[in-house]
TILOFI-919830 format. One record per residue (C-alpha): residue number from 0; y, x, z. Coordinates in Angstrom, 3 decimals, decimal comma, padded with zeros to 6 digits, m for minus. Layout:
! residues N
{site NUM; {Y; X; Z}}
...
//
This chain:
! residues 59
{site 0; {127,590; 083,170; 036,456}}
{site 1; {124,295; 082,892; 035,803}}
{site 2; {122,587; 083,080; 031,794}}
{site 3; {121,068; 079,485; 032,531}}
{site 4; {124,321; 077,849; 033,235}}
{site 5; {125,667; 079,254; 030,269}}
{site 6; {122,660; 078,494; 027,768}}
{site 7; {122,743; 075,249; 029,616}}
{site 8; {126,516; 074,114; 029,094}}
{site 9; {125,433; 075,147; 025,178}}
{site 10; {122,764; 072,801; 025,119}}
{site 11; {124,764; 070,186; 026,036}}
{site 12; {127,353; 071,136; 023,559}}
{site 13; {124,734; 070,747; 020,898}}
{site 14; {123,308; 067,814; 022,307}}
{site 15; {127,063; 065,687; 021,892}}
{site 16; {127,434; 067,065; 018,565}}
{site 17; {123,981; 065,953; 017,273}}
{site 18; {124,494; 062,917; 019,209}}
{site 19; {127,872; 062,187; 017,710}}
{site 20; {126,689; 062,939; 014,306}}
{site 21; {123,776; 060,944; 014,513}}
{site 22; {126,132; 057,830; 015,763}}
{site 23; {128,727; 058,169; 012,718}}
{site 24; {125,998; 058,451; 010,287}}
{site 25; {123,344; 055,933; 011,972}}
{site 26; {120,388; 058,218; 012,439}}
{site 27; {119,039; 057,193; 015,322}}
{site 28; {116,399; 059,929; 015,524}}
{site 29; {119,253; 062,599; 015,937}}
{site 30; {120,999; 060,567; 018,447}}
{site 31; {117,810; 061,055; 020,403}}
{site 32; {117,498; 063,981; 019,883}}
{site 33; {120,949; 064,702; 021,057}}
{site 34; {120,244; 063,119; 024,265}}
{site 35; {117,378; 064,732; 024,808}}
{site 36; {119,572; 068,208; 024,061}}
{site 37; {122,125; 067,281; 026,716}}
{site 38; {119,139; 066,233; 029,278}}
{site 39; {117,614; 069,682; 028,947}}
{site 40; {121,153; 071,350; 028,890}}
{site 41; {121,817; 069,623; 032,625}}
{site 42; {118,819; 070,518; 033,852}}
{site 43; {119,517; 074,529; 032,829}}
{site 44; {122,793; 073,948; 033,681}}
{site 45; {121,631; 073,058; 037,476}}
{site 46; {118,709; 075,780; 037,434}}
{site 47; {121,791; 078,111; 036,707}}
{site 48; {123,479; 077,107; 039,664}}
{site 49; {120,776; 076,982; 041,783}}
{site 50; {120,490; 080,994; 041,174}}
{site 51; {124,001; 081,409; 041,900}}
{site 52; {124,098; 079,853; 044,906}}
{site 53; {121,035; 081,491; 046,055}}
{site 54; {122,890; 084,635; 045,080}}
{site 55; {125,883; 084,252; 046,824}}
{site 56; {123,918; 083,486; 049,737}}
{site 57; {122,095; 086,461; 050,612}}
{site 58; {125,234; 088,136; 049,860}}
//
């Protein structure tokens, strides 16, 4: 498994959290920010996998 997919799945971890937080306490700027967390996980998340496949393919 590749370190992007892994930083990636944490970034969206963070990104719900902040997200949920910012929802219960009605900050909107942090539920933003949360989504904008979980965007940026995905996307590192997919780079990650990318690799991997690439990997496993020129094994």
């Amino acid at each position: 498994m590749d370190k992007d997919r892994i930083a990636g799945a944490g970034k969206q971890a963070k990104g719900s959290v902040k997200e949920g937080v910012g929802k219960m306490t009605g900050d909107t700027s942090m539920q933003v920010e949360g989504k904008a967390d979980k965007a940026e996980g995905k996307v590192q998340n997919a780079v990650g996998g990318a690799k991997d496949k690439a990997r496993e393919a020129s094994d």
